[in-house]
ZAMARGU-4260 file (C-alpha; in steps of 0.2 Angstrom, whole numbers, plus 5000, padded with zeros to 4 digits):
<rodrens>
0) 4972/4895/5030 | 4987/4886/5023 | 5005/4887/5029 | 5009/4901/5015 | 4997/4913/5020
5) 5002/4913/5039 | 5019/4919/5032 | 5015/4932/5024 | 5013/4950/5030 | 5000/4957/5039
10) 4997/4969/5026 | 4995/4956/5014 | 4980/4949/5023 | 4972/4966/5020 | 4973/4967/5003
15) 4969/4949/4999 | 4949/4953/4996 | 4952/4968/4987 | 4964/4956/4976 | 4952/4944/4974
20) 4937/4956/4971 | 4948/4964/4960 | 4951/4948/4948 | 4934/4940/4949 | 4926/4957/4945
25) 4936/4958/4928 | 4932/4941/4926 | 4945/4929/4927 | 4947/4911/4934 | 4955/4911/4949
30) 4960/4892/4947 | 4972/4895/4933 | 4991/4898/4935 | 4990/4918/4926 | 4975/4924/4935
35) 4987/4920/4952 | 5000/4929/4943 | 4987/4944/4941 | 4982/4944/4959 | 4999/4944/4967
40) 5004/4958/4955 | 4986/4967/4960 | 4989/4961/4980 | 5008/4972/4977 | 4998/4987/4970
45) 4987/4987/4984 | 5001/4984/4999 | 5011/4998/4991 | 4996/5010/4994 | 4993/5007/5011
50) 5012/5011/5013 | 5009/5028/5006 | 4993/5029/5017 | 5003/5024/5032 | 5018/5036/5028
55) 5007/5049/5027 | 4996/5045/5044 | 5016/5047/5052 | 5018/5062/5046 | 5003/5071/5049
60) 5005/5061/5067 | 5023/5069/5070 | 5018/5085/5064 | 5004/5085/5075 | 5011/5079/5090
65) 5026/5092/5088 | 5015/5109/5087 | 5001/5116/5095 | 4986/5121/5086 | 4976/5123/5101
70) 4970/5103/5098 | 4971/5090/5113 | 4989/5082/5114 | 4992/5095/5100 | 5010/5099/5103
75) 5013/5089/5119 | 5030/5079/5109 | 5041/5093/5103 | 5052/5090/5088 | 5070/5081/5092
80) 5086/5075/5084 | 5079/5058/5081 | 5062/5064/5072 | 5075/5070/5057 | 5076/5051/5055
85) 5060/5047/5056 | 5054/5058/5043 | 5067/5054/5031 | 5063/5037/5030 | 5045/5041/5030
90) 5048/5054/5017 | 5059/5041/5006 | 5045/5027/5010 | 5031/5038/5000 | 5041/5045/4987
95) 5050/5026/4984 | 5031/5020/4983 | 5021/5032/4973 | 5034/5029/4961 | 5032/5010/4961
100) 5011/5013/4960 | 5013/5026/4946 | 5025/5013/4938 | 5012/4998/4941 | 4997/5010/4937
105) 5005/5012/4921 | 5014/4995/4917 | 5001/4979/4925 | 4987/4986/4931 | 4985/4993/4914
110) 4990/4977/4905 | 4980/4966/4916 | 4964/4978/4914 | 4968/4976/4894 | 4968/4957/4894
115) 4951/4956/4904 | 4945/4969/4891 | 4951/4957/4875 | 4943/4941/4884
</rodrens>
């Protein structure tokens, strides 16, 4: 590993091979100076989507935690001041995010899946 990529964040590291799968699989040459461009832009697609999965696993936890359906720990960590907090950010984290991914959906990965396509 280079000094680069222990600087980047953990969630980086996750989405490296599914990058790197990504751009080999529509064909381009990972060597060259646009494909890198591609794969960071494919490597922000992916980070952005394991914030929404992460925002949502918070949710479903805090909600969980808070009431009791009759499920082990279910209920055990009532609802306080500080979980209104904790769900607005979380709740601004996924709507700031599925915008971005509609947005990238849309205006790279679209364009990037054109370009391999006129290859």
């Amino acid at each position: 590993m280079t000094q680069e990529e222990d600087e980047m964040p953990f969630v980086f590291k996750l989405t490296a091979p599914l990058a790197k799968w990504r751009i080999s699989a529509l064909g381009f040459d990972r060597r060259r100076r646009d494909t890198k461009i591609f794969e960071y832009a494919i490597h922000r697609y992916y980070m952005d989507i394991i914030e929404i999965l992460v925002a949502i696993s918070i949710i479903i936890t805090r909600i969980y935690l808070a009431f009791d359906i009759g499920q082990p720990y279910s209920g055990a960590v009532p609802l306080n001041k500080s979980d209104f907090i904790v769900f607005t950010l979380t709740v601004g984290t996924f709507l700031k995010n599925w915008t971005l991914i509609k947005d990238y959906r849309k205006n790279v990965i679209g364009r990037i899946d054109a370009v391999a396509k006129n290859r």
